[in-house]
C-alpha positions in Angstrom: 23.1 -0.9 -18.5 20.9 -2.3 -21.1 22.0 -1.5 -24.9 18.6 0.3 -26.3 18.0 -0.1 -30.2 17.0 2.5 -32.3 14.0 1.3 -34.3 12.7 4.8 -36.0 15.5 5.9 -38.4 14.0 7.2 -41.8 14.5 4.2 -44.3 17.7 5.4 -46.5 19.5 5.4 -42.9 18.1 1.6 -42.0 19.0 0.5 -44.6 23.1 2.2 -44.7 22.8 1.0 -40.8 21.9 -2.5 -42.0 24.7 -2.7 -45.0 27.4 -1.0 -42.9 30.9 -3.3 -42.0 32.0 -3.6 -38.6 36.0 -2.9 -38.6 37.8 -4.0 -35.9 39.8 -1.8 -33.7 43.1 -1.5 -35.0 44.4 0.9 -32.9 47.2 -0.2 -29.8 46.4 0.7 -26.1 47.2 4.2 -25.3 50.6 2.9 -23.5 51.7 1.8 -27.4 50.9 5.0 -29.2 53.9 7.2 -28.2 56.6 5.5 -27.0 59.1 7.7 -25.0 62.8 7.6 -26.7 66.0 8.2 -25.1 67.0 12.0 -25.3 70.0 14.1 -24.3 70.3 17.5 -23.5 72.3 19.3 -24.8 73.5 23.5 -25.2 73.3 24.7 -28.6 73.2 28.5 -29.7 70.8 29.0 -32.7 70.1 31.9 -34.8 67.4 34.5 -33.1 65.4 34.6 -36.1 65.0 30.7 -36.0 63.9 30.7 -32.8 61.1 33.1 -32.8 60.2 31.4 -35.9 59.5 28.1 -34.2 57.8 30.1 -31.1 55.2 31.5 -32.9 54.7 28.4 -34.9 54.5 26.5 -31.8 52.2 28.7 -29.9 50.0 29.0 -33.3 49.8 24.8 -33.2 50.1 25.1 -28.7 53.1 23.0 -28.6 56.8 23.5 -26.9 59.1 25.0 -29.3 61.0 22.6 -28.4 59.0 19.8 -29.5 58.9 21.2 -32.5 63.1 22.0 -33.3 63.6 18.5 -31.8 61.0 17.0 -34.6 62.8 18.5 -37.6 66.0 17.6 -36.3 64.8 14.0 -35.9 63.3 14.0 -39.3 66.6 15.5 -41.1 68.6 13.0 -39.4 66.3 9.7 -40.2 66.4 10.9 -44.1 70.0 10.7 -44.0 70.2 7.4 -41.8 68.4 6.2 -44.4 70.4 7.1 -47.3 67.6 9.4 -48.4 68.5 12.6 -49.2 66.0 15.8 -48.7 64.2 17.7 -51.8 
């Protein structure tokens, strides 16, 4: 497959085409951007009212609820790793 050139842009677009940077890609592979952790699974009674909470807000965003309770118990626990307390 040839690479055709586009040779009738209007001129404020030839010349933003001609002045533009190329950046190169500085994202990983797709196998690098989420790396699986270790998880355990665990039983754990919560509150009714937190639940639904995190079921609507997950089915607003289509996500697990899961996902979701698992990502703010990650986050609350790598502040406090970290010495940094929350707000």
């Amino acid at each position: 497959m040839s690479k055709k050139r586009y040779e009738q842009a209007p001129s404020d677009i030839s010349e933003a085409i001609k002045q533009a940077e190329v950046i190169a890609d500085f994202l990983p592979p797709p196998d690098q951007l989420v790396l699986k952790e270790e998880t355990v699974r665990i039983t754990l009674n919560l509150n009714k009212k937190s639940v639904d909470f995190f079921k609507l807000r997950a089915k607003e965003n289509g996500i697990p609820y899961q996902r979701m309770i698992r990502k703010v118990l990650d986050i609350y626990a790598e502040r406090f790793l970290h010495g940094i307390s929350p707000p």
